[in-house]
N, C-alpha and C positions, 0 to 999 in steps of 0.2 A: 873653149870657154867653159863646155860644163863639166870637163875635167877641173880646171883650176875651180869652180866653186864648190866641188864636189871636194879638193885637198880644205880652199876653205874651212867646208863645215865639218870637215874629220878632225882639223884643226881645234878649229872652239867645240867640238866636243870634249877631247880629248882633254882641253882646258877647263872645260867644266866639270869631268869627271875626277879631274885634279883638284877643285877647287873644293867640290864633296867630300873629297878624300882626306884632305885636310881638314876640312872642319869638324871630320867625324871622331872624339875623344877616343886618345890612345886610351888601351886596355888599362886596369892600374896595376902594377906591377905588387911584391913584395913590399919593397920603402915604401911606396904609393898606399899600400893597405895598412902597414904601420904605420905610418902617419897621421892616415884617417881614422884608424883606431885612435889614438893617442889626442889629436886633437878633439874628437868627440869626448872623450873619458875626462879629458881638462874644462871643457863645458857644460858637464855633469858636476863636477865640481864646484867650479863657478855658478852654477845656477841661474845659465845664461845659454839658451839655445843661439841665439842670433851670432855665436862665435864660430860653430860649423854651418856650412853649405848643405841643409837639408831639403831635399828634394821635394818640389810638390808634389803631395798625397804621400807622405811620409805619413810610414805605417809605425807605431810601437807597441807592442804591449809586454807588462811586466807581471809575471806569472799566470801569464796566459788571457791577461785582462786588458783590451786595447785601451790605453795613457796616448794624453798628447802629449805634444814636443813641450815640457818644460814640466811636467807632472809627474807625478811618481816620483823616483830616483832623483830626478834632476831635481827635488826641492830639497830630500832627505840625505842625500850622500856626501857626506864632506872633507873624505878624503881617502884612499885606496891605502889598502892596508901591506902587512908583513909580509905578505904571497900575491907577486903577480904574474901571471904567464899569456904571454899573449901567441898566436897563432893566425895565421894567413893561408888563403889557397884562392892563388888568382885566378884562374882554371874557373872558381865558382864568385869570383868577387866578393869577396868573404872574407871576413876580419874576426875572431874570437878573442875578450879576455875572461881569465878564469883568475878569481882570486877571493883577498878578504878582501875589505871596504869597512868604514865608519858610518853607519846608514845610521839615523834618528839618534845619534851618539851609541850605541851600540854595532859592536862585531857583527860584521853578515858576512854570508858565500855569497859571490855572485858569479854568473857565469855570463856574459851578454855578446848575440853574435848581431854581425851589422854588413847589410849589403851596401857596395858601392859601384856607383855606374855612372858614368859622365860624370866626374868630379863630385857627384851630389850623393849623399850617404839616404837612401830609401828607405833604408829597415831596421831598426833595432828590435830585437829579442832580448828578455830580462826574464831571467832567474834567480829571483834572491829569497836564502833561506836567515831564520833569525832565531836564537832560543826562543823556545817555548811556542813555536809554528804549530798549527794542529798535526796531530802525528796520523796513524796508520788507521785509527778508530774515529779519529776527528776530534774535537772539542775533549777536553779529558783526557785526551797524548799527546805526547810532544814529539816532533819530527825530530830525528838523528839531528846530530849539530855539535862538530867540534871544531871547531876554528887555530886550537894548536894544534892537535895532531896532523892534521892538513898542513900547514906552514911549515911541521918537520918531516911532513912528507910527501912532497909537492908533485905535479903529474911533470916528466919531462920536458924541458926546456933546451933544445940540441938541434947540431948540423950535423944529423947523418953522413955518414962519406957516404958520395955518389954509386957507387958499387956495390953497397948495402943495400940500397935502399930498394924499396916496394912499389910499383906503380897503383893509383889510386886504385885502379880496378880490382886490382888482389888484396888492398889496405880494407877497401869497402865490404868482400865479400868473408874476409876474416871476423871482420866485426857483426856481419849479415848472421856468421855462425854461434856468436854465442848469442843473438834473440833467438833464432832459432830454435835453440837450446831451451829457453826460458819459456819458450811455448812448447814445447816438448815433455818437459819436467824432469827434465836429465843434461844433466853439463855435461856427459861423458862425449856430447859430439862438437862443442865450445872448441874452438883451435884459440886455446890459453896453455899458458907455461904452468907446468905444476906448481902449486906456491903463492899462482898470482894473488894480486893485492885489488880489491875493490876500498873505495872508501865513499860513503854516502855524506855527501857535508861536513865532509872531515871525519867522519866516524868512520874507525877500523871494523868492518863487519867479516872479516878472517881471525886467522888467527887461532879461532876455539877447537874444542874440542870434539871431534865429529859424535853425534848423538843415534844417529841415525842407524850404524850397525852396516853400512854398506862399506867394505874396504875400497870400493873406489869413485868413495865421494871426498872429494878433499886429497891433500897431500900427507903423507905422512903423519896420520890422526890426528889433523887438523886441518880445518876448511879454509878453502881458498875463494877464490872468484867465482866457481864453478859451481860452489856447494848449497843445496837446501832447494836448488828449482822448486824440486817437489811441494814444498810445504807454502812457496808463493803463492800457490793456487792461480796459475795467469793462465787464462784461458787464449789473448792474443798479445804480440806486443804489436799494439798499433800504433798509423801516423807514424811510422819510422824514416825522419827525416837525416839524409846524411848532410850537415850543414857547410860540413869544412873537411879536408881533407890537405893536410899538411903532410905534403910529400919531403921536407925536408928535413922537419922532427920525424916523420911517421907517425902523426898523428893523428886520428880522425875523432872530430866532433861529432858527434850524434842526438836527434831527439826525437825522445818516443813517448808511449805510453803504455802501461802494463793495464791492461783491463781483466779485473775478475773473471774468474768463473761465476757459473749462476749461481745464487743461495751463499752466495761469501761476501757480507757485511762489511770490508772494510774496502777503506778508499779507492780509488785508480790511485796508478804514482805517474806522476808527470815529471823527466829529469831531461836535464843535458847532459850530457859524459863525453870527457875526455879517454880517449881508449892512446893508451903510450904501448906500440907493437915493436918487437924485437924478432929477426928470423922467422916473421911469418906465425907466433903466435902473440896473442893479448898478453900483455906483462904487466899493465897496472890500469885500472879504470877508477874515476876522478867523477863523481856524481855533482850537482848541483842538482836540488829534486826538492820538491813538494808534494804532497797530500790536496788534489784540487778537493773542494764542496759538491757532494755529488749534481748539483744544479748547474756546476759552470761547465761552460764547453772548450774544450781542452782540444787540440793544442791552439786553436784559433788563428792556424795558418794552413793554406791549402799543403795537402792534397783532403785538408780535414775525414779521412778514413778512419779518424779516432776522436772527432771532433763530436761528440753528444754527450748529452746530458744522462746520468743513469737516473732511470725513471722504475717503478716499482707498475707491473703488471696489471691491471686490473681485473684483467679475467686468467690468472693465472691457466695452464694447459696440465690437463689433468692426467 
């Protein structure tokens, strides 16, 4: 007898661990994140949150400034421009588009990554840049901003063959190498292609001519991805978040932030970047970036390691 209640209750366990198991939401796949990208990005449009499934305690903020669900963007965007690229890494439940948009009738970059989990989209992150944004000194610059040049030369959008391809871990620590790099003050340890191509909001920042006198800054005397560390003056790149890692473009999304050295006046730079890797080096990086106020707290998503405010010493150290 207390063998058979013993099979019993193995029984409705067994039933009930079924029953858990079931109701616990499949993972969301590739389509499943393309979807939720898309039908998100169509309710920013619309101007109508109640068309996706936003999760309670849905987080947003757009350049670094926590927005509810139906503010910001979702009042001023009204319609996705001549450049869209979007990108997925189920692994991280992560969805990226990067493109233009029609923000307030005017051209913007945007770059926006968005977490999903149990059917319910939790997180949007917004990065949009606009002519005439405060640039590198603040009020009085203007933040880089080209919207054609970007559109004719847009970050990869591709099905790697299987065989090519990078696992995230090596995709991640590729990209690890050229911050590294940038807090360094020397691209010579950056794993990029000679040549590569950086663009900042559309603006080609290669290309010129090296000024610097080093024959091995740039490619062929002319600067690439790699070139000018030095004169950034980045003392760390902090809050280096790896957002997306698109193993099937070889893509990885990234966001960080460049903080000063001490006694250098001009802004932190707060960016997303698309990095497009070919053979294990950087072949082309895709900025979406601002100039935060040195008062706002940047990136205002944990691990916040780069998350303060620059504040001016009071009792400087002599």
């Amino acid at each position: 007898m207390k063998g058979a209640f013993l099979r019993l209750g193995l029984i409705a366990m067994a039933m009930g661990m079924a029953s858990v198991a079931s109701a616990t939401p499949a993972a969301c796949d590739r389509a499943c994140l393309g979807k939720a990208l898309d039908n998100f990005l169509g309710a920013v449009v619309a101007h109508d949150p109640s068309r996706v499934p936003l999760a309670i305690g849905f987080r947003q903020t757009q350049n670094s400034v926590l927005t509810p669900a139906g503010g910001g963007a979702w009042a001023t965007i009204s319609a996705l421009g001549p450049l869209q690229r979007r990108y997925v890494d189920p692994a991280a439940g992560n969805a990226e588009f990067f493109g233009i948009a029609t923000d307030a009738g005017q051209p913007a970059i945007v770059s926006i990554r968005l977490h999903v989990a149990g059917g319910q989209i939790g997180e949007a992150e917004w990065h949009i840049a606009h002519k005439g944004d405060p640039g590198i000194t603040g009020k009085g610059s203007d933040v880089l901003f080209d919207p054609a040049t970007l559109a004719a030369n847009p970050p990869p959008q591709r099905v790697v063959p299987a065989a090519q391809r990078l696992p995230r871990d090596t995709l991640i620590a590729i990209v690890s190498s050229y911050f590294d790099a940038l807090t360094n003050g020397s691209g010579r340890t950056a794993l990029a292609h000679p040549g590569c191509k950086r663009f900042e909001n559309g603006f080609a920042v290669f290309g010129h001519p090296i000024s610097s006198g080093d024959p091995n800054d740039g490619y062929e005397g002319l600067s690439d991805c790699t070139s000018g560390y030095k004169g950034l003056r980045v003392a760390t790149v902090a809050a280096r978040r790896y957002l997306l890692v698109d193993e099937e473009a070889q893509v990885v999304v990234v966001s960080a932030v460049f903080v000063r050295k001490a006694g250098d006046a001009r802004r932190r730079l707060h960016f997303m970047e698309m990095f497009g890797i070919d053979g294990g080096r950087i072949r082309t990086v895709h900025a979406a970036m601002f100039y935060p106020d040195p008062e706002l707290p940047v990136p205002n998503w944990p691990p916040y390691d780069g998350n303060f405010p620059l504040v001016a010493n009071p009792q400087p150290t002599k």
